[in-house]
N, C-alpha and C positions, 0 to 999 in steps of 0.2 A: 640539765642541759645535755644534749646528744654529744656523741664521743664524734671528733673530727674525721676519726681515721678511719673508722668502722663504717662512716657514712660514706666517705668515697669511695671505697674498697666492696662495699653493697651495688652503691651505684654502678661501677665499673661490670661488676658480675653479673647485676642485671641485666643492664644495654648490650653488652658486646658489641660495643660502637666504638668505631674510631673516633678520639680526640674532637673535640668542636674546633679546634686551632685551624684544621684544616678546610673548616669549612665557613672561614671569615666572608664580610662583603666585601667590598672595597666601599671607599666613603660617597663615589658616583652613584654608588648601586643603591644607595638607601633612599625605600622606597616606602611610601605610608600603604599599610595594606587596605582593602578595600570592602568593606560589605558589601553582601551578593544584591542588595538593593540599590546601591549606588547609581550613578546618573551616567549617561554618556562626555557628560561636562568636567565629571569625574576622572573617568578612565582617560579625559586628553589630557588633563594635568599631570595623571601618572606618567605618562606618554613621555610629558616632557622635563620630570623631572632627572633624569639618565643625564647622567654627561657624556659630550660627543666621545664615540669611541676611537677618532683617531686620534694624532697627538699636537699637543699645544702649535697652532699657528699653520697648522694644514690646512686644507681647504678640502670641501666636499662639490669638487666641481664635474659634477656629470659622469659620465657610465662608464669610466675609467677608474671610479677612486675602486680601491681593496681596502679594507678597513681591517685591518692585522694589529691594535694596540691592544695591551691588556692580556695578549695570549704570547708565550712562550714557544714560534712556531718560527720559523726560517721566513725570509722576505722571498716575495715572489720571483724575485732575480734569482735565487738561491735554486729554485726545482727545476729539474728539467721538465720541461713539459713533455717528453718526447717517449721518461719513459712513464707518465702521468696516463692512469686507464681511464678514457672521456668514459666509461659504462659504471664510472666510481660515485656512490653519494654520499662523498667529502668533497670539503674545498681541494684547492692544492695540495694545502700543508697533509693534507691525506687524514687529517685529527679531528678538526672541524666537519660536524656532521650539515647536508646541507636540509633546512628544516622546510625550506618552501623556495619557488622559482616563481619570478614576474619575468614577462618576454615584452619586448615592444620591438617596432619594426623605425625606424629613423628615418621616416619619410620626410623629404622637401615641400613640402604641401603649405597655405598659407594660414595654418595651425601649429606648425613646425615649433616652431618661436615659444607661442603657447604651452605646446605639449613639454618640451623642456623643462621649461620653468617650472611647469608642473613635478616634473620626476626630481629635478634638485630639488626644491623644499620638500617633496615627500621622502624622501630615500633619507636627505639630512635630519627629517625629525626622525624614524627610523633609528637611524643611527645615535639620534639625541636617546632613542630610548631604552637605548643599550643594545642595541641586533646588529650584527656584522655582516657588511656586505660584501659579498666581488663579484664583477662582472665579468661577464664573457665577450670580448668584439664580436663583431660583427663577423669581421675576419674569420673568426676563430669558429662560425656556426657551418654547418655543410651546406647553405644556400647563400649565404654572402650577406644576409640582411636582416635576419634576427640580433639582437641585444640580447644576450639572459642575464638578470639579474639573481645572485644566487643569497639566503640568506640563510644564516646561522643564528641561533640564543643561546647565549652563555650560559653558564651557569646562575648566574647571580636574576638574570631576565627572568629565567623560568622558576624559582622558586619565590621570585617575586608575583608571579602571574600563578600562579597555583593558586598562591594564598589566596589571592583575588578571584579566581572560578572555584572553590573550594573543591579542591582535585584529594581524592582520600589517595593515601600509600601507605606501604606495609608500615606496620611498627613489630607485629609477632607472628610467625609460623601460628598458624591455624591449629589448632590441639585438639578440637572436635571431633569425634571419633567418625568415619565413612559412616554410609547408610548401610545397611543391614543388605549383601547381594541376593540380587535376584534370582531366584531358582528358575528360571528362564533363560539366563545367560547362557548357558552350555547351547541353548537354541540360538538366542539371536548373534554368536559369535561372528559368524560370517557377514552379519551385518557392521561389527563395530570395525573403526578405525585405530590405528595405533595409539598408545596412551600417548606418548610422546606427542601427538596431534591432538587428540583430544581434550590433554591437560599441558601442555607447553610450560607451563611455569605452578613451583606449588603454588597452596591457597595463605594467604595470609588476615589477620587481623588489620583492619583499616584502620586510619582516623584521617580527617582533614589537613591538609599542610600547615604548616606554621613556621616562617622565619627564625620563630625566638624558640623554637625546640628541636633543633634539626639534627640533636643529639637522639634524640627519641627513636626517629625512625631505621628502619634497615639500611642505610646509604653504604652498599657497597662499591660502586664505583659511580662518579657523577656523572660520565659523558654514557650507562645505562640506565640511572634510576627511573629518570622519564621515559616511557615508551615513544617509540615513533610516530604514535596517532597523539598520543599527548603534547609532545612539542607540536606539531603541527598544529595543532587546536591552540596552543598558546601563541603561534604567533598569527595563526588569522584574527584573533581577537584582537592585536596590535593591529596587523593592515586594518581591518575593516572601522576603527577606530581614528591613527592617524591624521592626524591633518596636511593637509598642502598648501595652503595659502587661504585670500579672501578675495573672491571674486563677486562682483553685484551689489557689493555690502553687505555678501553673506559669508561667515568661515564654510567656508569647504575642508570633508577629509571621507575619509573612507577609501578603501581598492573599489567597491563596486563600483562607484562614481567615474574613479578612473576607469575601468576598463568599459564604463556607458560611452564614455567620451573618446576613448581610443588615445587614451595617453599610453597604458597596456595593453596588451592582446592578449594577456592567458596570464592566471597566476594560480598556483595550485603545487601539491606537495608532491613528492617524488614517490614511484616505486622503490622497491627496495632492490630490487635485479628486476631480470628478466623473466618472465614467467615461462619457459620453456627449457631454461638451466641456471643451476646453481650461481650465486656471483662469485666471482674468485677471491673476493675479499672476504679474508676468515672475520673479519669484525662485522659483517652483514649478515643477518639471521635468514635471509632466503625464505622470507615466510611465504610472500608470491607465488613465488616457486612450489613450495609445500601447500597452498590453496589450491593452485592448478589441478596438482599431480592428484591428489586425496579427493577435490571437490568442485573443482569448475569442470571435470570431463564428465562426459556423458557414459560412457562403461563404469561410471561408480553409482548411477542410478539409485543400485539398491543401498548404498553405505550411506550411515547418519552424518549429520552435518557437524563438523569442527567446531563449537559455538563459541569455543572461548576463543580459539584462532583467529572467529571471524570477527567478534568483538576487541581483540588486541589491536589488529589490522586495521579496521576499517569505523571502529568505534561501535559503540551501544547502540548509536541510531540505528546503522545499520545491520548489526546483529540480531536486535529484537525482530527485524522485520522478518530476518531469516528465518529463527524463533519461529515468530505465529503462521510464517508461511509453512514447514516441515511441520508444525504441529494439527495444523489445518489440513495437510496432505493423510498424516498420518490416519484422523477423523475420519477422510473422506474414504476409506477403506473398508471399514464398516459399514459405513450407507450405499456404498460401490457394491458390495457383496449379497448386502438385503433387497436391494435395487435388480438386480440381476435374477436372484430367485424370485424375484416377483415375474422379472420378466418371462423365463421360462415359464414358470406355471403358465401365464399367457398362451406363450407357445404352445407348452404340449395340452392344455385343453382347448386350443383352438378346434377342434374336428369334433368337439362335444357342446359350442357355441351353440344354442338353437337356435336362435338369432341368425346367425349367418346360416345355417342349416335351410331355414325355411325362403330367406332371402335366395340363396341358389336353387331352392325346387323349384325347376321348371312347374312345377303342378300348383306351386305358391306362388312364388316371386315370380316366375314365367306370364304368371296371368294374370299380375296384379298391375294395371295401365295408370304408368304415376303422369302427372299434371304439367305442363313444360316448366322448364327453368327458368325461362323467359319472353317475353312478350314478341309476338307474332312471329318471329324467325326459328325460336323452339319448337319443336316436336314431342310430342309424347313419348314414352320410353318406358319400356318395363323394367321391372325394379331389380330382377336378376343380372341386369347389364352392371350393377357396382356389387356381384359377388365377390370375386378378390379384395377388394375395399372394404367391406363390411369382416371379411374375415383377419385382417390386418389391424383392424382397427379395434378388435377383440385382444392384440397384443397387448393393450395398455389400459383398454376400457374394461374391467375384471374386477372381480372381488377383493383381488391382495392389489388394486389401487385404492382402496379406501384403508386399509392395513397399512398402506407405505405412507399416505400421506399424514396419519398419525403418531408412525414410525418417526418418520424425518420433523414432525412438530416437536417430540422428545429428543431426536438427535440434537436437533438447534443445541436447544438447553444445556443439553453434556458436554458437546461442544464449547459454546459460549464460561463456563463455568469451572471446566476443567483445564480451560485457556487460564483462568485468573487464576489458577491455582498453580497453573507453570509460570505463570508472569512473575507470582511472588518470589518462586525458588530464584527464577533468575535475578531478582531485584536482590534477594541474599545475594547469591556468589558474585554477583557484579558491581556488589558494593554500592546500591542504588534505594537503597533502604530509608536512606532521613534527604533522599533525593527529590525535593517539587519539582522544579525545574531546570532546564539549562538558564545561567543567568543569561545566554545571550539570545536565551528565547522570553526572556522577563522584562530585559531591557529596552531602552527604547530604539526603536530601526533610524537608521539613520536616515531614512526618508524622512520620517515623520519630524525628525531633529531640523532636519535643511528646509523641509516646508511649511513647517508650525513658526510664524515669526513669533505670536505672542505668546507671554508668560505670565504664569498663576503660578504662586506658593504651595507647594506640595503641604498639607495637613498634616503627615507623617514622619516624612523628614525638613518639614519646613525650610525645605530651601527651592530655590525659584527654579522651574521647568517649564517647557514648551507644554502648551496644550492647544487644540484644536475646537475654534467657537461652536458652539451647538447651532447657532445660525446654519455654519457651513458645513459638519456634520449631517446636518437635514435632508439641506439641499443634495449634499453626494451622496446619502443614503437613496433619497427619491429617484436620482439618477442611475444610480444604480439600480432599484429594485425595478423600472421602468425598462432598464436592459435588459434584466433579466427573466419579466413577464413579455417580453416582445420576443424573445428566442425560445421562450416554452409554446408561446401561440405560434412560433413558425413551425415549432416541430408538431404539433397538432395539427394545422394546416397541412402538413408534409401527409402526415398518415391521412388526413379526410383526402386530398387525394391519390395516395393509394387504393384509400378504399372507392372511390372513382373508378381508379383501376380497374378492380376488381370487378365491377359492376357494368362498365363499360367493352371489357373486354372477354365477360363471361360466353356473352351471345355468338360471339367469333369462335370461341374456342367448341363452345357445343355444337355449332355447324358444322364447322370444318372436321372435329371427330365424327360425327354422323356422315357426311357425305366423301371423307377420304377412305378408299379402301387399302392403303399401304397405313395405317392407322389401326385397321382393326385386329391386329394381333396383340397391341395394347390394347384397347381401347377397356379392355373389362378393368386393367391395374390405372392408367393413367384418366381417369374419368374428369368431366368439365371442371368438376371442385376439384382433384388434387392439381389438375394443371394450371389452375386461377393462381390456389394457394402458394404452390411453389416458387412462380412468376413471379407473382405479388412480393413472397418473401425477400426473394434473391431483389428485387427493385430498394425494397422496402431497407434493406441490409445496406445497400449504398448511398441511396439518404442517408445512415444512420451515421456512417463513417465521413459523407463532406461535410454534414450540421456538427459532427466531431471537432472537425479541423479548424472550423473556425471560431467556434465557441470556444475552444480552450483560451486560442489570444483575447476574444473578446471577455472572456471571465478575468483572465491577469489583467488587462487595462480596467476592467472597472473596480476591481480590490485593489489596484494600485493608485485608483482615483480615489478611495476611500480613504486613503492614508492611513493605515492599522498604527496602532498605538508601538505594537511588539509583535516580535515576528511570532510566536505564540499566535496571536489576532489574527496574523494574514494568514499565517496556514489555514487555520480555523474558518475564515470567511472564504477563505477562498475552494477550501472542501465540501463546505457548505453549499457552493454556486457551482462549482460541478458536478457535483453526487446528485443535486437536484437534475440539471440538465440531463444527467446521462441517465436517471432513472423513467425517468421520462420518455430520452431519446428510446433506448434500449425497450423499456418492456409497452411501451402504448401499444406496439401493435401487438402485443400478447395479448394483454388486457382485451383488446378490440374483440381478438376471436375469440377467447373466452367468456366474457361476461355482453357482448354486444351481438355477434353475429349470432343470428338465427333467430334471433328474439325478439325481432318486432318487423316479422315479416307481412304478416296480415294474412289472408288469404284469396284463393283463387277470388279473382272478381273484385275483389276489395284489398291489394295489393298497397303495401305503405312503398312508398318515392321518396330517392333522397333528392332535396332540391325539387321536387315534383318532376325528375328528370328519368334520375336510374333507378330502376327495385331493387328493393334491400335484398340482400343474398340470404341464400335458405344453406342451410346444412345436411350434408349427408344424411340419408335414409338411417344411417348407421350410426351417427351423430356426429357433433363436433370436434372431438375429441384427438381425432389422428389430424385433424388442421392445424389444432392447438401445439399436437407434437411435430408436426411440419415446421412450421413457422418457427418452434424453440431449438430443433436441432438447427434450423439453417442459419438463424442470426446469433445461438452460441456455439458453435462449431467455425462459420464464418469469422467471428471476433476472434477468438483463439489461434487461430490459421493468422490472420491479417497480423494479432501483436505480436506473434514471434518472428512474423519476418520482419516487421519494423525494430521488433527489440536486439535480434541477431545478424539479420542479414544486411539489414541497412546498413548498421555501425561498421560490419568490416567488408564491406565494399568501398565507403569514405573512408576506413582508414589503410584497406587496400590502394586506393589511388594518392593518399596523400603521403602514405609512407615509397611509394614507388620508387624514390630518392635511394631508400635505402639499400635496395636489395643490390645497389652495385657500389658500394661502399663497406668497407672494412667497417671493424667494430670500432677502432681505436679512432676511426674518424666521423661517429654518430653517437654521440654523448648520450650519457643517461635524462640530461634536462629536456633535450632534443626528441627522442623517439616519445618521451611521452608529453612534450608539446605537440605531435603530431598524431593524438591520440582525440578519441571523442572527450567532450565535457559532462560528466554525470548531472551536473546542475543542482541546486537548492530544489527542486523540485522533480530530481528523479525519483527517491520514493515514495511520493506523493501518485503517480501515475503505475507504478505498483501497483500500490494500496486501492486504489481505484479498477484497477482493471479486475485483479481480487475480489475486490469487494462485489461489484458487477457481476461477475460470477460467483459470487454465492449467492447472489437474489435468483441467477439461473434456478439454482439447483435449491432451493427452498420455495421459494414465492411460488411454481407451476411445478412443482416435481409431480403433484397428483398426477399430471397428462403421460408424464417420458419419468419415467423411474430408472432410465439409463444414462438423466443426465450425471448421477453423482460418478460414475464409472466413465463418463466422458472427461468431467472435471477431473479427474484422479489423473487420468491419463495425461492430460494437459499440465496438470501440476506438477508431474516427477519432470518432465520435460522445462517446464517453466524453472525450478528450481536451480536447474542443469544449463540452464540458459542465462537467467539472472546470471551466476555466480559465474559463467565463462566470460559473458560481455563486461562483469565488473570486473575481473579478473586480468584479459588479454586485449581488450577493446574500448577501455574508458581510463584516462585519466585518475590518480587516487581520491577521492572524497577525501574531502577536511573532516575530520572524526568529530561527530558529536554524541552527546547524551540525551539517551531518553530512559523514561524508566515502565512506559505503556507505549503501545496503538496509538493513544493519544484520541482521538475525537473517531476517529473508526470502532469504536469500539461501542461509542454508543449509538452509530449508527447499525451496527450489526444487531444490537440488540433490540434495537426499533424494527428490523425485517425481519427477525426470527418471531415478533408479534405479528405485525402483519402478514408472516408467509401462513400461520394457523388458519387466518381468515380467508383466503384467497385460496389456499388448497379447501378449504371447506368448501366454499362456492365453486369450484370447479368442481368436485365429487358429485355436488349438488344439481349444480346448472347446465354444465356442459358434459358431463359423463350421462349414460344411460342408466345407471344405477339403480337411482330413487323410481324412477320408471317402473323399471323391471322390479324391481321388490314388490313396490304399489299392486302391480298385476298377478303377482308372485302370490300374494297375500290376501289381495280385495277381490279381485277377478276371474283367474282360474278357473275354468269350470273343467279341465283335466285331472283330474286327481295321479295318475301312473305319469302322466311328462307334466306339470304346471308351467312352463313356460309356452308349451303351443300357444300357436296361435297371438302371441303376444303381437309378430310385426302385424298382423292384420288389422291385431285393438287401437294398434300405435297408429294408424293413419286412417284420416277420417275421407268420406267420400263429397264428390261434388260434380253436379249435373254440368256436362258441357256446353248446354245451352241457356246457362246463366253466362257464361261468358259476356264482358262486355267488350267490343269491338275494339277496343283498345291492347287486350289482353288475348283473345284466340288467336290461336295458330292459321298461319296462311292457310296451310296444308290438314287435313284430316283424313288421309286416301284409306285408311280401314273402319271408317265411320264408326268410331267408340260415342260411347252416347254420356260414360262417368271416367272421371279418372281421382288419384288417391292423391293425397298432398301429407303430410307428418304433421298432425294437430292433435288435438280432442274435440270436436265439433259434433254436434248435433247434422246428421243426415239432411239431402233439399225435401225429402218428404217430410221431415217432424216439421209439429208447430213450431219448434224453436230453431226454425234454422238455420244453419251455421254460426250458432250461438254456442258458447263454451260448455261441455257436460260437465258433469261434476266431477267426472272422475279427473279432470283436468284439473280441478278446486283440491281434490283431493288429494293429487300431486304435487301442489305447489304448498300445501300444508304441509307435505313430509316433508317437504323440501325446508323449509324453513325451522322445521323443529330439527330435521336430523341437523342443519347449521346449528343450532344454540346447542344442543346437547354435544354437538363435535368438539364447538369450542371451546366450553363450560367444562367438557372432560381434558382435552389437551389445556388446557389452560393450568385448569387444577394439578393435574400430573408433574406442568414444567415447575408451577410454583413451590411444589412438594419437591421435587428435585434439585430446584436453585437452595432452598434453604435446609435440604438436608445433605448440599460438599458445602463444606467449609472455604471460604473464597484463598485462606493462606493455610497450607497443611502443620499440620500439627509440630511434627519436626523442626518443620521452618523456624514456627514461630520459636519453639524452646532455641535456637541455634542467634536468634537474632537476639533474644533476651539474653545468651549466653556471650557473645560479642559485645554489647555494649556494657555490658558489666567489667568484661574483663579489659573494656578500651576505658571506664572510667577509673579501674583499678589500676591500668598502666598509665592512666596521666597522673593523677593524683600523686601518685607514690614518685614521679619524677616532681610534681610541684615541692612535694615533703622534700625528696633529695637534694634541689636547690637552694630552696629555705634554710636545710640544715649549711647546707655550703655558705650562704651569707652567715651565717649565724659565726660560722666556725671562724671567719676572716673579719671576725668584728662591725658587721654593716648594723649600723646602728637600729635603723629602718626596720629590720629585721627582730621584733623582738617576740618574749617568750610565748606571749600572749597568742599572736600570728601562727609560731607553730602549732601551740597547742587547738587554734583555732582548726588549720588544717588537718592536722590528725583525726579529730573530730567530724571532720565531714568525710574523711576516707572511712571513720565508722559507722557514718550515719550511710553514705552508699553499698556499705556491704550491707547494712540491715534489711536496705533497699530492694 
């Protein structure tokens, strides 16, 4: 038998924890804890098991109660309010922190009545569920007509809701030795941030909460152990749970509900001060404050990101985003750099292009009489009128674009890959390791709860839950999927008439440069094609952005028709119906000039009609290529431009005119609940639009980079900018987000790895189809009869001839006033004197063979490279993992040995219950887990 005294006197040494005495419930507060599988039918019982918190025979009658019982704190007659700092996030009593604010406006309206009745029974179960409330008059707000309801969670609330979200906290300082410093540090010094900022609190060993062990953990003082993002998470999971009454013959509860209805106007957690200075209250950590200064300004550009700070603050959700956005930045550095030397070579071999060489000799391109552009209003035109165009379009159209675009096929991968290997690090230090889910991303929404009447038997936990008929499932799937093929055929439709546009308005534009003489000092740069393309673009760019505006509401209404099971589901369906729309929106018109235009123009005399109306557009002498990069700079450059004024400049102009109030008002008369009620709303779905806009752009800069190798150097640039922007509008312009947990991207992640496939293919066929490349090798290789220059001669091979008096009446020129008898068109055709003619040559056959083999060996090769690459990083680094093996060892070697500790404690005070066999059993598995 174990010696009494040796065992306490172990124990005591081990924990260095104060007493459990201190850390009793009261007998109100005993609460059954909850598995993370639990029901939401669950979590209202827990709700209601709390006894009211004020005292026997009070009454919780409307937005005057203060709920002061149970706390050790002076009565509100007691403070002076006068010398009370409204800029404070405490109650009165200055002790009570305040964990979340609801506003309502007390209108006389003939919902009035309603809306009431609504806030007593919510506020009262509230209160039933242990949260302390106090309001603020009306009186008492700087406009005369806000309520703020302010609340608090006790102590006893929040280690009851812990257990229930399974929230890990310290149990032991972190013993694991740092990583081995970088011999690069002395370099990137000027990039780091204060340690103090960048590690704010040491590392510790986690484990899960537990009521019945709360000697275990580090509790050094209770009104810190929970972080500020942590209480706040604990008590939206009360509001959003809640109940208020039964209306229709259905229970109603939830905040959302309310604030659909307008019982509330705004409910959401507090900053912590001011983001501009310090709070004067030594008990507030000013971390806002410390985010601004360090990371929401724009002069820290080049400094790394805070991640544990911003994980503390604002939770995992929105950390990780930060995460893979600065590590995505960091990526795009490298393809920025390779992108640019590409581009130069461009540059400084452009005056060694033969191509454009020959295209400018008067003696070549001077006398080569190309075909009109279009039907009876075109004229003929020699082919040296698009020299500047053809030598511009050698910036991109080059050798190192068949180099970058297999470049940027392998970057994906690195990218992709070395993402998952920083996800895992983070998933160690953030304690997110044996983490699937947020349970309130598991659980079920409380839509689906309010609109699912019938109930089936859960298989697993056998107890009865809502579910939704497969009859009606069907039906809202079909209606759904019928919305959302009827907004992908309008954006289709959107583009076929642009490309109208284009075809329509081509004729105009080659006239009017022909016959304008205040025109012809451009006329050689801005030629019929780039003036189409760019028009086109810039049209084309604002469809893109009104099918934007209203797809987004029409996507929420039809996932919210769908009634997603768990909010898990909706995000997921509802990423699903935008990422489609916007992919769509966004690249068709890429797609269009890449893979469509020029390609089934037909020829002179035998010309293809779209509609039997307009002729299909032909492509530059030079080729398609500078269209392709036209059209990619103007609608990603365009997007980029338009989200940061919507992301920046919108928010604080709204919350410049709604704070207006303030700037003539004292501090002590604009409360903390106050200035950031009059703050934007972030939304359940502002990282989502993020993620999206991101993601959008990286199809930019992978799907077409073969065309513009300067988009990854545009995105680079946007992205330090974006960063700086994100973090100031979350910072000084929005409201705090309720902190959640993630421990991935979540479903972006395999949508990225779906583009990074797709963008191999699509750079391959642009190399192939819309570059002059394969051409010019073909000729380079099979044709040449130069031996000292092999490329002469090439544009002459490249365009075939054709009698102008095949013309059919439909297609000649009004005009012909220097009687050409042939003009030249961009084909491989057979001459009007061969037998075969204007029948395809071979070497045409012979071109579109290469063409199709250099695709499969492009792919075949990038393919192969990325799959070699994925499986030779390891998706969690080596470190990690020995670091996680080494935690969970030591977290079951510190429970256990506290199981042993108690055990021997019953032992020692005669608990019958307790016998020899039990201990010895226990000791036993603390041997069999070291073996382990």
């Amino acid at each position: 038998m174990p010696s009494c005294t040796s065992s306490a006197a172990s124990s005591a040494k081990f924990f260095s924890l104060p007493s459990p005495s201190r850390l009793g419930l009261t007998e109100g507060a005993e609460v059954k804890g909850l598995s993370s599988s639990r029901e939401i039918a669950d979590d209202i019982a827990i709700l209601t098991k709390f006894k009211p918190s004020h005292s026997e025979g009070e009454e919780c009658n409307g937005p005057e109660t203060i709920s002061t019982a149970g706390s050790e704190i002076p009565s509100s007659s007691e403070i002076d309010k006068r010398h009370q700092s409204k800029d404070s996030i405490f109650f009165r009593d200055g002790v009570r922190r305040i964990d979340f604010v609801l506003s309502y406006v007390d209108d006389l309206n003939k919902e009035w009545e309603k809306k009431l009745e609504r806030r007593k029974e919510f506020e009262s179960n509230l209160q039933k569920a242990g949260l302390e409330l106090e309001t603020e008059d009306k009186k008492e707000s700087e406009d005369g007509k806000i309520f703020f309801v302010k609340i608090h969670a006790p102590w006893e609330v929040l280690i009851t809701y812990a257990e229930v979200l399974n929230i890990k906290v310290p149990i032991r300082e972190n013993d694991i030795p740092p990583m081995v410093e970088n011999p690069l540090d002395c370099v990137l010094f000027p990039l780091r941030l204060p340690e103090k900022v960048m590690h704010p609190e040491p590392d510790y060993f986690t484990a899960p909460f537990s009521k019945d062990k709360q000697e275990l953990y580090l509790i050094n003082d209770e009104s810190t152990f929970f972080s500020p993002s942590m209480r706040n998470r604990i008590v939206n999971y009360i509001l959003t749970r809640c109940p208020y009454g039964t209306e229709e013959g259905k229970k109603k509860f939830g905040i959302k509900r309310l604030l659909n209805n307008g019982t509330y106007t705004a409910a959401y957690p507090l900053h912590d001060c001011q983001y501009w200075k310090k709070a004067s209250d030594p008990n507030c950590d000013s971390e806002r404050y410390t985010l601004y200064m360090e990371w929401a300004r724009f002069l820290r550009f080049y400094k790394e990101q805070p991640l544990v700070l911003i994980r503390k603050y604002y939770g995992e959700k929105i950390g990780i985003y930060f995460a893979w956005l600065g590590f995505y930045t960091e990526m795009l550095f490298l393809a920025a750099v390779v992108g640019l030397i590409c581009f130069l070579y461009g540059l400084f071999t452009m005056d060694e292009n033969m191509s454009s060489k020959e295209i400018c000799d008067p003696a070549i391109g001077g006398e080569i009489i190309m075909c009109p552009l279009c039907d009876r209003d075109c004229e003929y035109w020699r082919l040296n009128t698009t020299c500047e165009a053809s030598q511009y379009s050698h910036l991109f159209d080059n050798v190192a674009t068949l180099f970058f675009a297999i470049f940027m096929g392998i970057w994906v991968t690195l990218f992709l890959e070395f993402w998952k290997r920083r996800q895992a690090r983070l998933k160690y230090e953030w304690d997110l390791v044996d983490f699937e889910e947020e349970q309130q991303q598991l659980q079920l929404r409380p839509e689906y709860e309010a609109k699912c009447t019938q109930k089936k038997k859960n298989p697993v936990t056998q107890e009865m839950e809502p579910y939704l008929p497969l009859t009606s499932q069907a039906v809202r799937f079909c209606i759904s999927g019928a919305t959302v093929l009827f907004w992908v055929s309008l954006i289709i439709a959107s583009m076929i008439a642009v490309i109208v546009y284009r075809l329509a308005v081509y004729a105009a534009f080659a006239s009017l440069m022909e016959n304008t003489q205040t025109l012809q000092p451009i006329s050689g740069l801005l030629t019929p094609q780039l003036a189409t393309s760019v028009t086109a673009s810039c049209l084309n760019f604002v469809i893109i952005m009104i099918l934007n505006f209203f797809y987004e509401r029409i996507a929420i209404w039809i996932t919210d028709m769908e009634i997603p099971r768990t909010h898990m589901e909706y995000e997921n369906r509802l990423t699903m119906k935008m990422f489609l729309f916007q992919f769509v929106n966004y690249y068709s018109s890429c797609f269009y000039v890449a893979f469509f235009k020029g390609k089934f123009v037909g020829y002179p005399g035998a010309y293809t009609y779209m509609f039997n109306r307009w002729r299909n557009e032909e492509c530059d002498p030079a080729g398609c290529l500078i269209e392709l990069t036209t059209q990619l700079t103007i609608v990603m450059a365009g997007k980029q431009i338009w989200g940061n004024i919507q992301e920046a400049i919108v928010p604080w102009i709204c919350n410049w005119w709604g704070r207006r109030k303030a700037r003539n008002n004292p501090e002590n008369l604009y409360s903390r609940w106050e200035q950031d009620h009059d703050l934007q709303t972030f939304g359940a779905l502002g990282l989502f639009y993020e993620y999206l806009e991101m993601v959008i752009q990286f199809g930019f800069i992978t799907l077409f980079v073969a065309s513009f190798p300067l988009a990854p150097l545009l995105a680079l640039m946007n992205n330090i900018l974006e960063i700086r922007v994100d973090s100031w509008k979350l910072t000084t312009q929005y409201r705090r987000p309720v902190a959640a947990k993630a421990h991935s991207i979540g479903v972006w992640q395999e949508i990225l790895n779906g583009m990074a496939i797709l963008s191999v293919v699509t750079n391959a066929f642009i190399v192939a189809f819309t570059s002059d490349m394969i051409p010019r090798l073909v000729y380079y290789y099979a044709y040449s009869e130069n031996e000292d220059s092999p490329m002469s001669g090439y544009i002459n091979n490249s365009l075939s001839v054709f009698q102008i008096s095949d013309f059919p009446e439909r297609n000649e020129p009004k005009e012909n006033p220097e009687n050409f008898v042939i003009c030249r068109y961009r084909d491989y055709r057979y001459p009007p004197d061969h037998e075969r003619k204007y029948l395809h040559t071979m070497q045409f056959w012979h071109i579109l063979a290469a063409k199709l083999a250099f695709i499969i060996i492009m792919e075949h090769v990038v393919f192969i490279v990325k799959f070699f690459v994925a499986w030779m990083i390891p998706d969690v680094p080596a470190d990690v993992k020995a670091k996680i093996k080494r935690e969970k060892y030591l977290t079951q070697k510190i429970l256990h040995e506290y199981e042993l500790e108690k055990l021997k404690e019953r032992l020692c005070q005669g608990d019958k219950r307790a016998t020899e066999k039990e201990f010895i059993a226990t000791e036993g598995r603390m041997e069999l887990s070291r073996a382990m």
